[in-house]
Biotite code that builds the C-alpha atoms (Angstrom):
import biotite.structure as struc

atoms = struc.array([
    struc.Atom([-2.594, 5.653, -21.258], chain_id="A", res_id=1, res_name="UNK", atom_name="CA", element="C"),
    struc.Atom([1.493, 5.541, -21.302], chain_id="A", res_id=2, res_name="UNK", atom_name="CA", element="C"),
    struc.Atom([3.585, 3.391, -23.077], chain_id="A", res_id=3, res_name="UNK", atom_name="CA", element="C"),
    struc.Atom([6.152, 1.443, -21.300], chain_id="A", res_id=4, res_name="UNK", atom_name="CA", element="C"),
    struc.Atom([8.867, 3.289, -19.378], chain_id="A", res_id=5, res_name="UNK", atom_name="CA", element="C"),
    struc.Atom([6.793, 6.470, -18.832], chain_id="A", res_id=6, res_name="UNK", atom_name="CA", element="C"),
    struc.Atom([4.975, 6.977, -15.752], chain_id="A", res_id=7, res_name="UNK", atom_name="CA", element="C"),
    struc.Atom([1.931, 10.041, -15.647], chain_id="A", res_id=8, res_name="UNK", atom_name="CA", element="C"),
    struc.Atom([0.867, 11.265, -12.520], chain_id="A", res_id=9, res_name="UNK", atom_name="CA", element="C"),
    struc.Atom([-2.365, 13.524, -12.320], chain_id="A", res_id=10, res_name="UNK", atom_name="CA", element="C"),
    struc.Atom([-4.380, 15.118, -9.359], chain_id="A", res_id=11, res_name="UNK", atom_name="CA", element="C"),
    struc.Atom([-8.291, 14.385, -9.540], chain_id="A", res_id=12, res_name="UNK", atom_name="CA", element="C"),
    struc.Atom([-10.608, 15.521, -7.473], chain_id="A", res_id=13, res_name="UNK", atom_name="CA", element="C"),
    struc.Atom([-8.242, 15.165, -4.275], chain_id="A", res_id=14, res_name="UNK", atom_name="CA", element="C"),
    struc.Atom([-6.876, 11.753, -5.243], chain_id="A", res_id=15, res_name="UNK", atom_name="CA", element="C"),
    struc.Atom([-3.470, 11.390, -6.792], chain_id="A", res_id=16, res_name="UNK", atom_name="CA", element="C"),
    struc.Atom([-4.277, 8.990, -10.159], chain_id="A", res_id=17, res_name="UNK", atom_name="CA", element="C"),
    struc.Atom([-0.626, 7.140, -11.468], chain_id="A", res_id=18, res_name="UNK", atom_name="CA", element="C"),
    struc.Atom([-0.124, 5.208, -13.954], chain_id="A", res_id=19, res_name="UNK", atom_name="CA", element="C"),
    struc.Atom([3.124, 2.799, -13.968], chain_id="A", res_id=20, res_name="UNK", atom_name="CA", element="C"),
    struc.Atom([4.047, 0.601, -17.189], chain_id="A", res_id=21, res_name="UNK", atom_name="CA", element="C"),
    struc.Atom([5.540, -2.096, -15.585], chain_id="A", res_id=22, res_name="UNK", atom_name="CA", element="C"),
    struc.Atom([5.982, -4.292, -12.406], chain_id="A", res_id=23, res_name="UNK", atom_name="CA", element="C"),
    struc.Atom([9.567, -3.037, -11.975], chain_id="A", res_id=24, res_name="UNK", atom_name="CA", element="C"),
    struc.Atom([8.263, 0.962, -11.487], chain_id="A", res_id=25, res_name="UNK", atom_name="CA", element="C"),
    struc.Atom([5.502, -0.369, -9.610], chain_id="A", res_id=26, res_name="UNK", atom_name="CA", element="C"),
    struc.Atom([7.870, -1.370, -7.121], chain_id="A", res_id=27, res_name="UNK", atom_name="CA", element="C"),
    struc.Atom([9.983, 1.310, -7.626], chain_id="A", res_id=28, res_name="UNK", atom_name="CA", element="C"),
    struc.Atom([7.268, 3.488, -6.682], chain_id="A", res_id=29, res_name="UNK", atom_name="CA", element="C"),
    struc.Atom([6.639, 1.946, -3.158], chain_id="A", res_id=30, res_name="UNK", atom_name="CA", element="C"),
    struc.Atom([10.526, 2.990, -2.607], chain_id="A", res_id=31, res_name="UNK", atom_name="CA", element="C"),
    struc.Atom([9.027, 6.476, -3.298], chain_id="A", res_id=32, res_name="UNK", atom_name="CA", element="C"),
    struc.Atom([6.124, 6.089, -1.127], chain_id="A", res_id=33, res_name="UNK", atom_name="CA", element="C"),
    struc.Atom([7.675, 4.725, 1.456], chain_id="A", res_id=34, res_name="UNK", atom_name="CA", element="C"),
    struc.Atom([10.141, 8.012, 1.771], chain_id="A", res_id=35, res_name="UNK", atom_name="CA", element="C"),
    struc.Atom([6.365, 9.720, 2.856], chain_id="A", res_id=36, res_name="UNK", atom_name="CA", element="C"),
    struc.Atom([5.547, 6.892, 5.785], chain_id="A", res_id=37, res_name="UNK", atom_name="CA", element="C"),
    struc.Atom([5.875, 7.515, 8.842], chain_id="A", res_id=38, res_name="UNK", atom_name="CA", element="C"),
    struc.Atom([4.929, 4.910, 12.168], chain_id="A", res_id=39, res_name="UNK", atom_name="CA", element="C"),
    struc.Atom([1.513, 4.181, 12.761], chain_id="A", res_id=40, res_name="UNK", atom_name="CA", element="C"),
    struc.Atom([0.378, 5.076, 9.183], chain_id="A", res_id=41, res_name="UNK", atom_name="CA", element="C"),
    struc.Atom([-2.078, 2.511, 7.873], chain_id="A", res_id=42, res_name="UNK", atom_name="CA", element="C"),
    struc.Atom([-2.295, 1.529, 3.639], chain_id="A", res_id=43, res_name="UNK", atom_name="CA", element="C"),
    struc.Atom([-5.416, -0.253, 2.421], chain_id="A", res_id=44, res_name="UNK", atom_name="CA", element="C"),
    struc.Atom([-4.517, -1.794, -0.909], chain_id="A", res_id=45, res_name="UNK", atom_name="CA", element="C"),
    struc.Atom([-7.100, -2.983, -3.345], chain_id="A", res_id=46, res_name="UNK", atom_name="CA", element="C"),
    struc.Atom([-7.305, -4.108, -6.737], chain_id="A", res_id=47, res_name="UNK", atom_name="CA", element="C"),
    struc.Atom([-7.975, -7.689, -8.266], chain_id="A", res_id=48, res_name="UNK", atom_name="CA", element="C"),
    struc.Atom([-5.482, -10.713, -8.670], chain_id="A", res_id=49, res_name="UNK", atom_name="CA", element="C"),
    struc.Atom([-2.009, -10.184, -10.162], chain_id="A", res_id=50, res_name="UNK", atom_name="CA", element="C"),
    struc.Atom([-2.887, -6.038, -10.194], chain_id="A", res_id=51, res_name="UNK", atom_name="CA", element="C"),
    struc.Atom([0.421, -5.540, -7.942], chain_id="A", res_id=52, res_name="UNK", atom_name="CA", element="C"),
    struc.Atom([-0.477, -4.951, -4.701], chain_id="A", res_id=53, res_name="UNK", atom_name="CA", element="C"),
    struc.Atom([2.472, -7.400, -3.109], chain_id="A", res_id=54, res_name="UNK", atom_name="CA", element="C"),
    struc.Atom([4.844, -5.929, -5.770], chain_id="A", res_id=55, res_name="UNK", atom_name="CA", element="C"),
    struc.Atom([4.094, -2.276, -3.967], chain_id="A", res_id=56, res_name="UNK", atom_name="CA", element="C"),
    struc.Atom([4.356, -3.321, -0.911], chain_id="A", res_id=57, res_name="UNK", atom_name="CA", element="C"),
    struc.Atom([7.613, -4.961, -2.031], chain_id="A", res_id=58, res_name="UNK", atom_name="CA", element="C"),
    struc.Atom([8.719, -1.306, -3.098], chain_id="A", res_id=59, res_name="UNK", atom_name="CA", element="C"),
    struc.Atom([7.836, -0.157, 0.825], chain_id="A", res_id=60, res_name="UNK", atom_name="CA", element="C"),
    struc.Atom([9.706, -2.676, 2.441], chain_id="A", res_id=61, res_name="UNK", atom_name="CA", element="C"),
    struc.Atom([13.002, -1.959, 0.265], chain_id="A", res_id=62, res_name="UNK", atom_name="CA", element="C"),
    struc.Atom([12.440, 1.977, 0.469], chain_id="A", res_id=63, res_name="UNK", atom_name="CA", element="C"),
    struc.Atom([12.068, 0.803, 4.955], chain_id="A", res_id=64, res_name="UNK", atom_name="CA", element="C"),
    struc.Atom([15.032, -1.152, 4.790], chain_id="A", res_id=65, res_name="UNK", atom_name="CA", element="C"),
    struc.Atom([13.410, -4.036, 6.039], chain_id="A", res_id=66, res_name="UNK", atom_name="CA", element="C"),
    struc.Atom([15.299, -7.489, 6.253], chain_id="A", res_id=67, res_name="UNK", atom_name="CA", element="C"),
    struc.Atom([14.385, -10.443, 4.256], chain_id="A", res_id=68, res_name="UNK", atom_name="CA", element="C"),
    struc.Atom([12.067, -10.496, 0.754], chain_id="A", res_id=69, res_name="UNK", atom_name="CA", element="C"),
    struc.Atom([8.606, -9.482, 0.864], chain_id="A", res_id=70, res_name="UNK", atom_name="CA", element="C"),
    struc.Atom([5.934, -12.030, -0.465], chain_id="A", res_id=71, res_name="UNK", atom_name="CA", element="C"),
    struc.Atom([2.139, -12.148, -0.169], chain_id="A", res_id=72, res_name="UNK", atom_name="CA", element="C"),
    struc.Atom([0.820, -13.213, 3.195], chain_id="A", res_id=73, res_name="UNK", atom_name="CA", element="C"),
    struc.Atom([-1.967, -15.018, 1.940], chain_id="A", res_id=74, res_name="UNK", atom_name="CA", element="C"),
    struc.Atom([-1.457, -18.446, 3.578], chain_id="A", res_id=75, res_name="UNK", atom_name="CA", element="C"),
    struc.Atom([-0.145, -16.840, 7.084], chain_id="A", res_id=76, res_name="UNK", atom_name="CA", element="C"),
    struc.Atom([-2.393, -13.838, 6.623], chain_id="A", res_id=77, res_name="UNK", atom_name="CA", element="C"),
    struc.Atom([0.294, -11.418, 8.501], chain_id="A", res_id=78, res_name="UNK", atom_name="CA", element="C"),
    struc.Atom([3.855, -11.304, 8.080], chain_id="A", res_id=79, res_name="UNK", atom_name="CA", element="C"),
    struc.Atom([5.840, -8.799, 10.588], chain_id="A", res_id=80, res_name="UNK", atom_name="CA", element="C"),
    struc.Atom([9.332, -7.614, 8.567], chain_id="A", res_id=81, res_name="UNK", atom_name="CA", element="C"),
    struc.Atom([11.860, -5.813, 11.049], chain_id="A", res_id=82, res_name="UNK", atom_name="CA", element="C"),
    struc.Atom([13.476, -2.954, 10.055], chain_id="A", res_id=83, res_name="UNK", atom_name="CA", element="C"),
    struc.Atom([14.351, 0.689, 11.122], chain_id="A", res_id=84, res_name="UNK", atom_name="CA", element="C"),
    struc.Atom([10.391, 1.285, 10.912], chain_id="A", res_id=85, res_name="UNK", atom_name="CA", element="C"),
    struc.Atom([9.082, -2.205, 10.795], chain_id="A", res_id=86, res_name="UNK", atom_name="CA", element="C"),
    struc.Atom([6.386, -3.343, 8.100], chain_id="A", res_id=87, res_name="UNK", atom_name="CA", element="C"),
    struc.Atom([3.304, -5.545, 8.981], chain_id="A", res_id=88, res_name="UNK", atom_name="CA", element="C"),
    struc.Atom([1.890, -6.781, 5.970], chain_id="A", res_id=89, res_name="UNK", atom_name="CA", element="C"),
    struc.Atom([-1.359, -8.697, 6.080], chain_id="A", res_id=90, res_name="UNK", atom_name="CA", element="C"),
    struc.Atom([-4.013, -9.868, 3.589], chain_id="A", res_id=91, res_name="UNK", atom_name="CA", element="C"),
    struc.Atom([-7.579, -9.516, 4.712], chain_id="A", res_id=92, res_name="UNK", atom_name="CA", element="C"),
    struc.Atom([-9.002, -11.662, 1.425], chain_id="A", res_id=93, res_name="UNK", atom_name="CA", element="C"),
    struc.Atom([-9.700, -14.376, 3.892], chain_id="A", res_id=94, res_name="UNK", atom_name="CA", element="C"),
    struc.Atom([-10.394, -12.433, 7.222], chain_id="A", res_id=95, res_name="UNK", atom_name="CA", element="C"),
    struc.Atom([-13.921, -11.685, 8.815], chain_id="A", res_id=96, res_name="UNK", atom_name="CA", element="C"),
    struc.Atom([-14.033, -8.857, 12.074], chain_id="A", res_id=97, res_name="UNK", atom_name="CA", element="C"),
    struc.Atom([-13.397, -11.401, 14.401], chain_id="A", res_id=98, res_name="UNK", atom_name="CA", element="C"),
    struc.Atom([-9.759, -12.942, 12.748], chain_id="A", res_id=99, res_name="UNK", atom_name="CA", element="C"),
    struc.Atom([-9.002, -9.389, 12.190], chain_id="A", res_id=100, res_name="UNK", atom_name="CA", element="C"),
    struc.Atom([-9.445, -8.506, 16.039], chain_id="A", res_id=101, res_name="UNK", atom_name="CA", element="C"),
    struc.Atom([-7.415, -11.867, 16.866], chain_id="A", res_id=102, res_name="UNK", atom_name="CA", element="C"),
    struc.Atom([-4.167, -10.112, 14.999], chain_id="A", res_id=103, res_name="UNK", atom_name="CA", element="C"),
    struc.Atom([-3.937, -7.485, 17.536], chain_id="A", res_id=104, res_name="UNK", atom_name="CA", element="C"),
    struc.Atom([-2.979, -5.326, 14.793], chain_id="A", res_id=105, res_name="UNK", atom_name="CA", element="C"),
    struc.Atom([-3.794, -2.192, 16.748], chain_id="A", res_id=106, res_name="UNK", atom_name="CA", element="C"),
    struc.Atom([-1.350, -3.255, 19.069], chain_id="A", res_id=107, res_name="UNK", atom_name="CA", element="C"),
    struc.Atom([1.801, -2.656, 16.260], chain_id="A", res_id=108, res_name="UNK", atom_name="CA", element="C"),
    struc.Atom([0.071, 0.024, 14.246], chain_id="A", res_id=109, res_name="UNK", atom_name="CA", element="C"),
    struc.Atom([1.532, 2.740, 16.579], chain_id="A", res_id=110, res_name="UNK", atom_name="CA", element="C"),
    struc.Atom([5.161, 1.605, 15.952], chain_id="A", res_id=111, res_name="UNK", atom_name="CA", element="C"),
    struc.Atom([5.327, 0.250, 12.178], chain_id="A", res_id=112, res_name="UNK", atom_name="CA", element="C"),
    struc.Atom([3.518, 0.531, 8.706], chain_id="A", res_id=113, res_name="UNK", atom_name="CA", element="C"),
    struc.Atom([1.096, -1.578, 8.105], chain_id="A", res_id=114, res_name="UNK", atom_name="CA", element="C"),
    struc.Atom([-0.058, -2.250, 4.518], chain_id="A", res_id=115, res_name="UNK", atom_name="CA", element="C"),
    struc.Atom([-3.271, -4.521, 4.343], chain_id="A", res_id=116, res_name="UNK", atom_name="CA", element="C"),
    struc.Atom([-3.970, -6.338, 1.211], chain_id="A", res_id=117, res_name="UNK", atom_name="CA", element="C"),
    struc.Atom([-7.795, -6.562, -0.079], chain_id="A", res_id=118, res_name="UNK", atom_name="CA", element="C"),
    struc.Atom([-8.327, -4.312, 3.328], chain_id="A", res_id=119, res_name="UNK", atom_name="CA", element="C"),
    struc.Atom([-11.250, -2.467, 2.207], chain_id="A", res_id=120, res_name="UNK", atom_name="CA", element="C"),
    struc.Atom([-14.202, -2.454, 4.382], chain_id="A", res_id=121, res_name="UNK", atom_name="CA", element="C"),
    struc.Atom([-12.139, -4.865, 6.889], chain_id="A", res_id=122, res_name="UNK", atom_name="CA", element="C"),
    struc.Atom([-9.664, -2.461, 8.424], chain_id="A", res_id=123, res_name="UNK", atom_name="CA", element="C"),
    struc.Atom([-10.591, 1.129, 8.381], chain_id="A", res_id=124, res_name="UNK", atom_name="CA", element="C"),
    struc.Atom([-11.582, 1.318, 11.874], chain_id="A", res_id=125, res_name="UNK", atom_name="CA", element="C"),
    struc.Atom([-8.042, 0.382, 12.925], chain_id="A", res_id=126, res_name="UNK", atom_name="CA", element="C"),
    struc.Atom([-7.213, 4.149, 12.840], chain_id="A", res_id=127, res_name="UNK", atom_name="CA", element="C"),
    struc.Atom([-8.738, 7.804, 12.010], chain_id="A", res_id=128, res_name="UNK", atom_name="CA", element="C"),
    struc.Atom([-6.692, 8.299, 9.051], chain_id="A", res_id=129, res_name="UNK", atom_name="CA", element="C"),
    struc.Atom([-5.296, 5.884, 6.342], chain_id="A", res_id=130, res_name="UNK", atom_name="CA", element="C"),
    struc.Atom([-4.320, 5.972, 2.711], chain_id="A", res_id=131, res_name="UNK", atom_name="CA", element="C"),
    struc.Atom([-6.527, 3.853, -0.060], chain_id="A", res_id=132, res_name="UNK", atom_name="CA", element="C"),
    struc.Atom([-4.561, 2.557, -2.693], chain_id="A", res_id=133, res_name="UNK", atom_name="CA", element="C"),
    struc.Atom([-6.422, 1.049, -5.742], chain_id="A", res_id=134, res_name="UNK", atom_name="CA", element="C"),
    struc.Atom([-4.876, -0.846, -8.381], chain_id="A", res_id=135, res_name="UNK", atom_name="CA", element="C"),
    struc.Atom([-6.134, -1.599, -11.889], chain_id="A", res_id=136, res_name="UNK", atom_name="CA", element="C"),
    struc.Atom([-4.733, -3.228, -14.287], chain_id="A", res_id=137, res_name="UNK", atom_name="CA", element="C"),
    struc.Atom([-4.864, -2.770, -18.133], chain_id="A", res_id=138, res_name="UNK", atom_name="CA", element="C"),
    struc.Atom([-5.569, -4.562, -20.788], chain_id="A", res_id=139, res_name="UNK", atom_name="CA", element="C"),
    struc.Atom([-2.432, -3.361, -22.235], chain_id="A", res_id=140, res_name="UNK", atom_name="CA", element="C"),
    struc.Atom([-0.835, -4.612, -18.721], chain_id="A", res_id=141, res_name="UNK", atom_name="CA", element="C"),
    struc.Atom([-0.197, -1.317, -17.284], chain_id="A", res_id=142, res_name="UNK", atom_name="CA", element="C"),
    struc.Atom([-1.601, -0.195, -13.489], chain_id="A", res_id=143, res_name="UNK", atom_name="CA", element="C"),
    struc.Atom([-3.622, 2.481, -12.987], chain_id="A", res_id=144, res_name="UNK", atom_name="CA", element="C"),
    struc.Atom([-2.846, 3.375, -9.399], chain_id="A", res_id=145, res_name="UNK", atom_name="CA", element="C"),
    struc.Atom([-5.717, 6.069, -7.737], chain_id="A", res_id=146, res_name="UNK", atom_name="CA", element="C"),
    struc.Atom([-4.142, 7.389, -3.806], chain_id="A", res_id=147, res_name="UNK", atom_name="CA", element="C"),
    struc.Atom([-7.290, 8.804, -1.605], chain_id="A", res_id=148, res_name="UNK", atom_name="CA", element="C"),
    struc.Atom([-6.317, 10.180, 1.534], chain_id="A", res_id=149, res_name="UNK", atom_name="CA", element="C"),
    struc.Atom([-8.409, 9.975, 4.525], chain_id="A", res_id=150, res_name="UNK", atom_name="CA", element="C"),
    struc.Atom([-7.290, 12.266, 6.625], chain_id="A", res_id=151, res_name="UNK", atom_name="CA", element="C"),
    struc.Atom([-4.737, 13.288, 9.139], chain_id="A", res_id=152, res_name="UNK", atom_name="CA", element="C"),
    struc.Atom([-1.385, 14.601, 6.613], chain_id="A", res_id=153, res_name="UNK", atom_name="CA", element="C"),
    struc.Atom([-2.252, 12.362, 3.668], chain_id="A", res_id=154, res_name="UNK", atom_name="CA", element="C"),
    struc.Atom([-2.803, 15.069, 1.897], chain_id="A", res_id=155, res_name="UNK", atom_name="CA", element="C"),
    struc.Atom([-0.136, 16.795, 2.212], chain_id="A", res_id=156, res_name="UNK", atom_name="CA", element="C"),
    struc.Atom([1.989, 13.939, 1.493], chain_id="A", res_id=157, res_name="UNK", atom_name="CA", element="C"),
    struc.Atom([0.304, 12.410, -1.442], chain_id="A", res_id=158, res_name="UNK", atom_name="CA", element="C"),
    struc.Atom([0.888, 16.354, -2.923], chain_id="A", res_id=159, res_name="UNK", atom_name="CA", element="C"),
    struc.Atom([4.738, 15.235, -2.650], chain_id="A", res_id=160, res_name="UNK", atom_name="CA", element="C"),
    struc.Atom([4.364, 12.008, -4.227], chain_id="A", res_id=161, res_name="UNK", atom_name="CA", element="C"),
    struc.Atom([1.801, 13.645, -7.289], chain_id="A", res_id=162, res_name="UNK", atom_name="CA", element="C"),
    struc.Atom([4.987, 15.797, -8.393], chain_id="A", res_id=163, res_name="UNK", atom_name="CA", element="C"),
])
């Protein structure tokens, strides 16, 4: 476990395992993840209520330069931010297959980064590779953040991000 202000970063078993003491460096560490993305590049994010999943993703769309704040999509399910590689973030926690198909998100993977809230088992099929994020949070209020790639570079990238 770390105390506040120190952030640990370990490799296990193929997954990159980080933990982050506060909000603030969990956003600052989508800034650093989002120096890795690259368009078409799909993030599943899971973890329960208040872990920090929209706080990440906030992190992404500052280190994107995308315009306007990021906020959780729950009520429109999909929000589209422009930028100089535009960010589609989406919560599934409401969606079944057949909503999902109706966001035609397949049709802006190619060109953007798409980050899906509470995505697993909902969205893996939208491409061959993606990267799992799971976020747990401590009692003690930190997040335990575990990266599994699933194929294509992921790999090779989350080896940047471990160091």
């Amino acid at each position: 476990m770390c105390r506040r202000g120190q952030r640990s970063y370990k490799d296990v078993f193929g997954a990159v395992v980080i933990t982050l003491a506060t909000p603030a460096e969990t956003r600052a560490f989508g800034v650093r993840l989002a120096a890795v993305l690259r368009p078409g590049d799909l993030i599943i994010l899971n973890g329960p209520l208040g872990a920090g999943k929209t706080a990440l993703t906030q992190g992404i769309g500052i280190g994107l330069g995308v315009s306007g704040d990021v906020t959780s999509p729950t009520f429109v399910i999909s929000r589209v931010h422009r930028g100089p590689l535009p960010l589609v973030h989406v919560d599934a926690y409401r969606l079944r297959t057949v909503e999902l198909d109706d966001l035609d998100l397949d049709a802006s993977l190619e060109d953007s980064v798409t980050v899906v809230e509470w995505g697993h088992g909902v969205v893996e099929r939208l491409s061959d590779s993606f990267l799992e994020i799971i976020i747990d949070r401590e009692p003690d209020d930190t997040r335990v953040v575990t990266l599994n790639a699933h194929g294509g570079t992921w790999p090779d990238r989350l080896k940047d991000l471990a160091h």
